[in-house]
N, C-alpha and C positions, 0 to 999 in steps of 0.2 A: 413448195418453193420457199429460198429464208426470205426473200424478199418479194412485199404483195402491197395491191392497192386496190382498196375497196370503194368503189365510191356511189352516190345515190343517195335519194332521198325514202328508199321505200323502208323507212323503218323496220318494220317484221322480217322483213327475206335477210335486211341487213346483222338484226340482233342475232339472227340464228347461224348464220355463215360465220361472225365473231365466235359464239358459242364453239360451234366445230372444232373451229383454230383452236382456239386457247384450251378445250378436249385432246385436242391434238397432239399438242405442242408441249402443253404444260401439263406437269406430272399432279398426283393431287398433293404429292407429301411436298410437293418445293415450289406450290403456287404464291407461298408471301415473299420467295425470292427472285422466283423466274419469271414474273410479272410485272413490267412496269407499263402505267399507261400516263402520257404526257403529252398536253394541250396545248394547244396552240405555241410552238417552241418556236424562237427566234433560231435562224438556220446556226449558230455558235451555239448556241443552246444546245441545239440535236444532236449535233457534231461532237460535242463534250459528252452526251449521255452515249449515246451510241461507241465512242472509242474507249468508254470506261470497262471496266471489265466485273459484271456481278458475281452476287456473293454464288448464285444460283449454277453460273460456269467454272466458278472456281471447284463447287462440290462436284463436279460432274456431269452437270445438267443441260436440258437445252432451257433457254430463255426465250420470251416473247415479249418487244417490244413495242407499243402499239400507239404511235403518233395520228392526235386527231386536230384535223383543218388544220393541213401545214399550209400558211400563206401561199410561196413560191408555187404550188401547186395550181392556186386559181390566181394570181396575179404577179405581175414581174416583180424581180427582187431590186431591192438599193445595190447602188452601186458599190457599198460600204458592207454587203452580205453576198458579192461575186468570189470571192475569196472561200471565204465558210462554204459557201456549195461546191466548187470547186471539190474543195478537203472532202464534203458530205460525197459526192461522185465516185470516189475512192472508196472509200468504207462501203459506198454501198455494193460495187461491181465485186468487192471482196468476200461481203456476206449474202453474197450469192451462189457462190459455190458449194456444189451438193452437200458437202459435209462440213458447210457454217453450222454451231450449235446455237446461235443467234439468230432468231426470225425476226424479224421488221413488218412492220404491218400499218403503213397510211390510210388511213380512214378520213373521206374529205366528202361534203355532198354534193360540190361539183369543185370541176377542174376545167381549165382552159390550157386545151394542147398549141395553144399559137406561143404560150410562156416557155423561156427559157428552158427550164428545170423541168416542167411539165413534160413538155415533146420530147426530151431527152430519156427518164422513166419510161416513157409509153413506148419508146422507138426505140431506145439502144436494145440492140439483138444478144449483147454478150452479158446482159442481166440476167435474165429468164426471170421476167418477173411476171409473176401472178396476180393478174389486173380482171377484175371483176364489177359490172356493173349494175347496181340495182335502182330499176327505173319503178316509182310507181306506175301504177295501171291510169289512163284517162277514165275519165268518166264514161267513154261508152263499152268498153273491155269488159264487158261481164261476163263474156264467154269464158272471158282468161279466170276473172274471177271463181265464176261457179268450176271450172277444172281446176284451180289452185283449192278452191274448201272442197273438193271431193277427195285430192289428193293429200289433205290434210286430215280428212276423218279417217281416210285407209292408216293413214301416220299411229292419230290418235284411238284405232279400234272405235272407231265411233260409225255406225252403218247410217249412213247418209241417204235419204232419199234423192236424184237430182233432179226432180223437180222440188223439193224442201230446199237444195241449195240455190236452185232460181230464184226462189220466191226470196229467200233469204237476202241474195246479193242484192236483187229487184227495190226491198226493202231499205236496205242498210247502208248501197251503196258497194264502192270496190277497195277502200280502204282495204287493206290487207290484218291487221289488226285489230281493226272492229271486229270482222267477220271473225275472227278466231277468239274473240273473248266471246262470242255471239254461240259461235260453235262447240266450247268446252260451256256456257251456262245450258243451253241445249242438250250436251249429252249429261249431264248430272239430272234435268229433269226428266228424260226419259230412264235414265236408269237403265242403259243395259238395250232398252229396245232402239227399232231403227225412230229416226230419226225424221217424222213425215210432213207433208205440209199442214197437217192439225197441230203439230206441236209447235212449227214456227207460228202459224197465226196464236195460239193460247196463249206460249211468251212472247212475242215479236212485241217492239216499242214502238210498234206502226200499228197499234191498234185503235181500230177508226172510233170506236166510240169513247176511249180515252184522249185521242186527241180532238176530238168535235169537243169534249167536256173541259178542255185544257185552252183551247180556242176561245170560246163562249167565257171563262176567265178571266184569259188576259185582254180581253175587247171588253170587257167591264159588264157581261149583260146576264140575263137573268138569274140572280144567286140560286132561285131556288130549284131552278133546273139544274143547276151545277151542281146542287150539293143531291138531287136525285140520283143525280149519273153517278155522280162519286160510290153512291149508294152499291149501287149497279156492280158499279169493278170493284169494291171493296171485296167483291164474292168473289171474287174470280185473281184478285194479285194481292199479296201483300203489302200493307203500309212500306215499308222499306222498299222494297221494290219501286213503288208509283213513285217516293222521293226521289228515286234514281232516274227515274224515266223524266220526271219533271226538270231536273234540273239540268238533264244532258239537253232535252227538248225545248229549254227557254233559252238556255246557252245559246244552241243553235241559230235559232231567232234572232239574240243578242247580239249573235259574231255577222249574221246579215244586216242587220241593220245599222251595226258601226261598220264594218266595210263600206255601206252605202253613204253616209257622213262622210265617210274620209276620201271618200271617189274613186272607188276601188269597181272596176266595171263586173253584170252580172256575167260572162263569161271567165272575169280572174276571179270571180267566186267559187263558180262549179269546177277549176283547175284546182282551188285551193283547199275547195272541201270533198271535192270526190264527186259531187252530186250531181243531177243534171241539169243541164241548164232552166228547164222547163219548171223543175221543181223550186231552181231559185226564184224563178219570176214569179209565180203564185205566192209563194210565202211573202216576198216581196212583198206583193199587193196587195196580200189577207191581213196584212198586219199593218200597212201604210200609215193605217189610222193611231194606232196605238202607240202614245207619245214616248220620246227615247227614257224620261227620265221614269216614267210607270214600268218601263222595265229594267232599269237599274234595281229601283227600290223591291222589285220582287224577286232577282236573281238574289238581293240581299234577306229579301224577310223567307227564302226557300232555304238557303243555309242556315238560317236561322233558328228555322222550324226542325230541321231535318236535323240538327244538333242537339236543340230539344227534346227531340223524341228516341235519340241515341241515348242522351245521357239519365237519359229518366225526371227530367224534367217536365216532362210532359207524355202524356198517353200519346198513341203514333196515333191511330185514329182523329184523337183533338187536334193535333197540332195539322193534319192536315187539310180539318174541316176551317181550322184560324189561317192555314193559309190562303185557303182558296176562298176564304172570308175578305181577304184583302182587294 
């Protein structure tokens, strides 16, 4: 269809339905002409790019042009841009017919059909427009989950146990995203084999005595147990790695407890983060103690460290026994 609208917040399903299109659409030898993508346009704005004619249709080509968070979309227009949409309604009922060499492609994370311009796209019949919506998953969807990462390991030839993808989503949550950055570090560690619940627990970032060691830390107590356990995982993860797990797992932490400052309820938490509600409320309260600005200072001395040991600055092993020294 030359004219579509995509809208959603679920980043991944989103990236890759763009991908398709502009596969689609756009040739590889005439992608720096028949490409344009443009943000936030004022509806005169649009209307002038869209009635222009590129260099990409002049050679022969189809073009894709791909408008992102057009206002009118999620909110009424001025009185003073009734005009310019008008014009835009035109241009677009035009290049909608089968053999416009112009695709059009709004990309918005939400819309409101009670708007003008909105209910008109989604309802006028003589468009044929190709309206697609991509909803993240709730928190409790994991069934959708573990069926979308099984149907992504068949994608990526990666042989999937599903119970490895339970435990995984179980884990990680239903972000769509995580789980597939989660899923391609998974099959480079098995190399070739399936993919079982031993190998999510080996790498999984929910490893219980990495986080008991990570915990005991950031609550200030016994060093010399922490630097045991460090001992411990040192055999079993690489320095790099554990910076990575650290600093996504204090984030985490971080991003609760400034929600919690700013009065942000535990239910628009687990909307916000994927997670469950149950798990917000224990980290909540595991960590109550632990003062806002001791974890400032360590989201910054983890970067810090974790630069360090990038740049050779520091041995990776040192720097992570001086952070957890902190």
């Amino acid at each position: 269809m030359p004219v579509s609208l995509y809208v959603g917040e679920e980043a991944y399903l989103l990236s890759q339905a763009l991908k398709d299109l502009r596969t689609r659409v756009v040739s590889n030898a005439m992608a720096g002409l028949g490409h344009q993508v443009i943000l936030k346009p004022s509806p005169a704005e649009l209307t002038d790019h869209l009635g222009a004619t590129s260099l990409g249709l002049l050679m022969g080509g189809q073009t894709l042009v791909e408008i992102h968070e057009f206002e009118p979309l999620s909110k009424a227009a001025d009185d003073r841009d009734e005009k310019a949409i008008e014009y835009l309604k035109e241009l677009l009922t035009t290049l909608s017919a089968p053999d416009a060499s112009k695709h059009v492609l709004f990309v918005n994370k939400k819309i409101n059909k009670t708007v003008r311009f909105a209910k008109w796209i989604t309802g006028d019949k003589t468009l044929k427009l190709d309206f697609r919506e991509f909803k993240p998953l709730a928190f409790w969807e994991t069934d959708k989950a573990v069926q979308f990462l099984m149907q992504e390991a068949q994608k990526k030839n990666v042989k999937l146990q599903p119970q490895a993808a339970a435990l995984l989503t179980e884990q990680m949550g239903v972000d769509l995203q995580v789980l597939v950055n989660e899923l391609e570090k998974l099959a480079v560690y098995t190399a070739g084999k399936p993919v079982t619940v031993e190998a999510v627990q080996a790498l999984s970032n929910h490893n219980e005595n990495v986080f008991a060691m990570l915990g005991d830390w950031l609550r200030g107590r016994d060093r010399a147990e922490v630097y045991k356990t460090l001992d411990e995982v040192l055999l079993r993860k690489h320095p790099v790695e554990l910076f990575a797990l650290i600093e996504t797992w204090l984030g985490g932490i971080f991003q609760l407890r400034l929600w919690e400052r700013l009065g942000v309820t535990q239910p628009e938490m687990a909307q916000r983060s994927k997670k469950h509600p149950y798990k917000i409320k224990m980290d909540l309260q595991e960590y109550a103690i632990v003062p806002f600005d001791r974890l400032e200072r360590l989201k910054e001395k983890t970067l810090h460290y974790e630069w360090q040991s990038k740049n050779g600055g520091l041995n990776a092993r040192l720097a992570l026994e001086m952070l957890l020294g902190c």
